[in-house]
N, C-alpha and C positions, 0 to 999 in steps of 0.2 A: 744304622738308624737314618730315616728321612729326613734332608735338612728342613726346617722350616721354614715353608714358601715364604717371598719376600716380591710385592707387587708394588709395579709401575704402570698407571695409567696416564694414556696421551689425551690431551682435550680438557684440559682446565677448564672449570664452568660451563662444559657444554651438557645435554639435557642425561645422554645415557652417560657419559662419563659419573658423573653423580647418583646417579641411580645407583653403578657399580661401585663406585668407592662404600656408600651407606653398606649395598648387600656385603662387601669384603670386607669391612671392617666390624661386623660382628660373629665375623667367622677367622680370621687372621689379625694377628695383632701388627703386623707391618707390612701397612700400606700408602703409598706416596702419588702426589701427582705431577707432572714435570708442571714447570709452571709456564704459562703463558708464551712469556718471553721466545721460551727455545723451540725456534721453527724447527719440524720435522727434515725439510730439505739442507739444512744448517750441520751440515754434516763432523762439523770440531765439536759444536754445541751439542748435540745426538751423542757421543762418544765419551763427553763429558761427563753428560748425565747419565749417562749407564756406568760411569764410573764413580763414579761420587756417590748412587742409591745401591750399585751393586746386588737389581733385583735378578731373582731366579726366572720372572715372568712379566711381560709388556703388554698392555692391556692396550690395544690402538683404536680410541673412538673420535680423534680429530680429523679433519678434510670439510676439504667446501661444499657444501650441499647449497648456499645460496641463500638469499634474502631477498623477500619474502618466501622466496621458491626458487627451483632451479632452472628457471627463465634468466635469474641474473648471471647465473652461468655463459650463456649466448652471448654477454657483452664483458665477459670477464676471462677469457679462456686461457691467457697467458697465468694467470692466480690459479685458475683451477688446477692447471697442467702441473703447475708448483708445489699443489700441495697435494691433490689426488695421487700423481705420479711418479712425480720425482719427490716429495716430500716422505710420502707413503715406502716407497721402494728404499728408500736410504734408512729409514726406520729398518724397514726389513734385514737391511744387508748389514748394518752397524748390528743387529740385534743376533744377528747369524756370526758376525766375526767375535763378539763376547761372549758366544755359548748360551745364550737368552734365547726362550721361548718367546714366540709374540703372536698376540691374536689378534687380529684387525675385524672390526664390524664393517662389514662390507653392505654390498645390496644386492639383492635379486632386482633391481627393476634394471637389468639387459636384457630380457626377453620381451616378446608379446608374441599375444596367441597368435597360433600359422595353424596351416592345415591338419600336420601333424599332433597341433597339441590346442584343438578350438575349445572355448567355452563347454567346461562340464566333462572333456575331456581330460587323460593323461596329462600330467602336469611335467614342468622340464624337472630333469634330474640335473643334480650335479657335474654329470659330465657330458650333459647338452653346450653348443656352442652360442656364444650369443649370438641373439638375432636382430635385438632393438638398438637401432642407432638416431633413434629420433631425438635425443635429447642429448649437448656436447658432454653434461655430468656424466650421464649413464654409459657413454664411448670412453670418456677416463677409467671410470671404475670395470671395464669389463675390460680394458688394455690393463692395467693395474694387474688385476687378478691373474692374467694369463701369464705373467713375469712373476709376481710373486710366488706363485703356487709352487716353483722347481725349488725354492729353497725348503731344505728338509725339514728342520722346526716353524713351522708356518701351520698358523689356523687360520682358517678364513670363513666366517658365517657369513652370509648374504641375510642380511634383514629384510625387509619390506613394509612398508606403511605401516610403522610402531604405533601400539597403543601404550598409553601408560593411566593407571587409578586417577591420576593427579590433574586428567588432564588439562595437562601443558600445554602449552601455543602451538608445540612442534609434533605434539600428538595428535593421528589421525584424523581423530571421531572431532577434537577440538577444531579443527582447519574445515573439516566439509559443514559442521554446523554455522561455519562464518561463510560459506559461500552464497549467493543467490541461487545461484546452481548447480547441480552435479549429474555426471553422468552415475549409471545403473549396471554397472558390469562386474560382474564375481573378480575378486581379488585375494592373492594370499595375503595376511595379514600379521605381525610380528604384536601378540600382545606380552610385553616386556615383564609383567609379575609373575609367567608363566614360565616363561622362557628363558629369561637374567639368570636364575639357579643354574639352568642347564650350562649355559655359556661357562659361568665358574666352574663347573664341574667336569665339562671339558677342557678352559683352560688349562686349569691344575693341572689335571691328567696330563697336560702336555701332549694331547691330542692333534694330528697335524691333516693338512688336506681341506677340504672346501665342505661345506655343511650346508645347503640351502634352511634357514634358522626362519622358519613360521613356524603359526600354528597349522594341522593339520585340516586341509579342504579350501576353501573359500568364501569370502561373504564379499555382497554385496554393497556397496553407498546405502542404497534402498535399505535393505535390513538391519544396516546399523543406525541407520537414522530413523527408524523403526522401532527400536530398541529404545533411542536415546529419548524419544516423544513417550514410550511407557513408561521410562523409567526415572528418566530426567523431569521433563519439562513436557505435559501434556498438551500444550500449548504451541510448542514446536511445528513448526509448517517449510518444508521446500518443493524445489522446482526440479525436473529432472532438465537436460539437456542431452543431444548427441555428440559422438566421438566427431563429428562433422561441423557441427556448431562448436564446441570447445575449440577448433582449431582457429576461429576465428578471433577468440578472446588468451591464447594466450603464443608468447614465443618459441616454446618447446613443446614438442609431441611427450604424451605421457606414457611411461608402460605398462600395461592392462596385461596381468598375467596368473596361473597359477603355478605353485612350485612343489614339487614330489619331495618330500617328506620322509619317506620309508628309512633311510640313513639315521636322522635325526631321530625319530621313532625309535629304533632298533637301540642305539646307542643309549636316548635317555634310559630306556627299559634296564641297559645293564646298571645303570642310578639308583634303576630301584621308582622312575619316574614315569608318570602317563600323562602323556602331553594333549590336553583337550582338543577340539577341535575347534574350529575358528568360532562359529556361530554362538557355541558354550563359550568358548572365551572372553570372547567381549559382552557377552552379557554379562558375565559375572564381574569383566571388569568397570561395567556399568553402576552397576549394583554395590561393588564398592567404592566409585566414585561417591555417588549418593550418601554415604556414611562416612566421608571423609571433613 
């Protein structure tokens, strides 16, 4: 008989950590969140707490992404490196030496489009190398992942510019409608009511390896802010700007990218799941915004 899964998620109060505890706890009856206090790189404290909740499964959605954005990264780097790398990775290894599964939400924004992979083109696969080191978060999370990935119960989803129904501060479509300006270039895009299922359902599975975690295709700034003036707020007016101009207004290059899917595809299907395509996605995460 299967024992009954038993979940710990890392990231108290952070936006997906919540998300996940809600979706897990109406499907499992024990589920915990480490609390605040115990840094990931606290390597007694890590050890503790895998010993004290005795989970089958580590749910890892803490690390610094930065405030307001990850420009604050540029002047924070010795914090990042703390908890991106060494905080991240000591989860990892504390989670491998107790026999625990761990899933870290990671990011797809280490690439941007190249020759190989331009606008409208082939998207990177999972076992493309990174390319974008414009950003010091984005050179954490892509040294991260290249370390983590040899330990054998390791999952790692690469997310990208999350959408969430509710949107949140840290939700996509919510941050460009606060911009004055935005650039116009196809993106993958992680809308989270689509996707969170799948995540648990390869958790569980105790599925290991790297997952590039969007929705399938890309959209644009333009056409989500498109969507959002139908469907929100008829009212709604912006500005576009260039990847040339952008650089002028912020400290970190951004990664403009899309991400090949076909893994994540395949695998939901054996779920039983049909993972929308971006453009569908967020409309309809739209569309339940508005009823919310």
């Amino acid at each position: 008989m299967t024992p009954q899964p038993k979940i710990l998620i890392w990231g108290k109060g952070g936006w997906i950590a919540t998300h996940l505890k809600q979706l897990l706890e109406r499907q499992i009856p024990e589920v915990e969140v480490a609390e605040t206090a115990i840094r990931m790189e606290n390597r007694e404290a890590v050890l503790a707490e895998l010993d004290r909740v005795k989970p089958t499964h580590v749910l890892n959605c803490a690390g610094k992404t930065g405030r307001p954005n990850v420009d604050w990264c540029e002047s924070n780097k010795e914090a990042v490196i703390r908890s991106n790398v060494v905080g991240a990775l000591n989860l990892t290894d504390c989670c491998y030496l107790r026999g625990v599964h761990v899933t870290h939400f990671a990011t797809g924004c280490i690439y941007t489009y190249d020759e190989a992979h331009p606008i409208g083109g082939p998207g990177f696969k999972e076992t493309d190398k990174p390319n974008f080191a414009g950003s010091f978060y984005s050179r954490t999370k892509g040294h991260f992942e290249q370390l983590a990935s040899v330990y054998p119960s390791t999952l790692i989803l690469r997310l990208r510019l999350p959408i969430s129904d509710d949107l949140h501060p840290r939700c996509l479509i919510t941050k460009i409608t606060a911009y004055e300006r935005v650039i116009n270039i196809p993106n993958s895009v992680t809308v989270l009511h689509d996707l969170l299922p799948v995540a648990v359902r390869l958790a569980l599975g105790s599925e290991t390896g790297i997952y590039n975690f969007t929705s399938p295709g890309a959209v644009s700034h333009n056409e989500i802010l498109e969507m959002y003036r139908e469907i929100i707020d008829p009212a709604f007016r912006w500005e576009n700007f260039t990847v040339e101009q952008m650089r002028h207004v912020v400290v970190a290059e951004r990664s403009n990218c899309a991400l090949d899917v076909s893994k994540l595809e395949a695998k939901a299907r054996e779920f039983g799941i049909e993972i929308s395509n971006a453009r569908e996605a967020v409309r309809r995460s739209l569309e339940r915004s508005k009823g919310l």
